[in-house]
C-alpha positions in Angstrom: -65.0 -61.5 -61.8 -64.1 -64.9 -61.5 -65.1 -67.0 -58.5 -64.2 -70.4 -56.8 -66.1 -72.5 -54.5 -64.1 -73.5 -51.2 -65.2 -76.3 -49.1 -63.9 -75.6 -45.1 -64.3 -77.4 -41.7 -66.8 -76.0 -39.7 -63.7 -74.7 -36.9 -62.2 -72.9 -39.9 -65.2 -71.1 -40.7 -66.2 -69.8 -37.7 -62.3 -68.6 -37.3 -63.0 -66.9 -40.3 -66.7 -65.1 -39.7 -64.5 -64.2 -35.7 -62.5 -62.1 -38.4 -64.9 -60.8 -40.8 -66.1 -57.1 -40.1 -69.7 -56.0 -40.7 -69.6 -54.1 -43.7 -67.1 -56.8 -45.5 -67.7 -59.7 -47.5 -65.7 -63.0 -46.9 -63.7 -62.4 -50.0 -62.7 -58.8 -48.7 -62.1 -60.7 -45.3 -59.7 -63.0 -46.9 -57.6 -60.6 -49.0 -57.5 -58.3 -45.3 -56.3 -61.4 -43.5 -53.8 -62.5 -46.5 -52.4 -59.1 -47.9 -48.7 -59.2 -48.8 -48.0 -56.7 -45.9 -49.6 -59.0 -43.4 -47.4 -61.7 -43.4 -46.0 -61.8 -40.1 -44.3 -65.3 -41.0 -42.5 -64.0 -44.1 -38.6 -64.7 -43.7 -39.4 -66.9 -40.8 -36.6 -69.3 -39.9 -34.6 -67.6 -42.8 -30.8 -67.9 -41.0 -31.5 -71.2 -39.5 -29.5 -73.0 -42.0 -26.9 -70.1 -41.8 -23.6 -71.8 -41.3 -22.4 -70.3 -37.4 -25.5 -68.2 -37.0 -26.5 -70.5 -33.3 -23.1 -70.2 -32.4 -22.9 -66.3 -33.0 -26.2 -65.8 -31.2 -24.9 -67.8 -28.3 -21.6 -65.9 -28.2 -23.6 -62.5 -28.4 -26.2 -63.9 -25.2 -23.5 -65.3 -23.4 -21.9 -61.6 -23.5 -24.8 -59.8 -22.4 -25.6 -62.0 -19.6 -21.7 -61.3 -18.4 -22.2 -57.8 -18.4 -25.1 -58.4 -16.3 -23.4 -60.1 -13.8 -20.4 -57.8 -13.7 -22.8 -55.0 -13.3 -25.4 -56.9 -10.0 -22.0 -57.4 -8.6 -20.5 -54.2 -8.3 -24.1 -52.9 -7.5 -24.1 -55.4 -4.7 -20.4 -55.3 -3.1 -21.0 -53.6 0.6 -19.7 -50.0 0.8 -18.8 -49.7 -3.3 -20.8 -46.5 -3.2 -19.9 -46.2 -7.1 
């Protein structure tokens, strides 16, 4: 197997050995940490460029906080026993 020297700050490593389980190596470590399933970022920021997307999100909240309002009041009108 091939192998490659990394040179890291001294913060990085001790991120690193935080992560690192007993019975691993820092190799195994860093293909646990990096695995193609663990990439929590993946797709991140992918419809921020989508033309209308901000303005249908805003549509969509504005919505839902009118159906919350319409719902506190009539919860809140005196003698509405509904």
């Amino acid at each position: 197997m091939a192998t490659k020297t990394l040179t890291v700050t001294e913060e990085a490593y001790e991120r690193l050995k935080a992560h690192k389980r007993e019975d691993e190596s820092f190799t195994d470590t860093i293909l646990r940490l990096t695995g193609a399933d663990r990439d929590v970022l993946r797709g991140f920021g992918t419809l921020a460029d989508d033309e209308g997307f901000a303005e249908a999100a805003g549509r969509s909240r504005g919505d839902l906080e009118d159906a919350f309002a319409k719902r506190r009041e009539r919860r809140e009108r005196p003698g509405d026993d509904a």
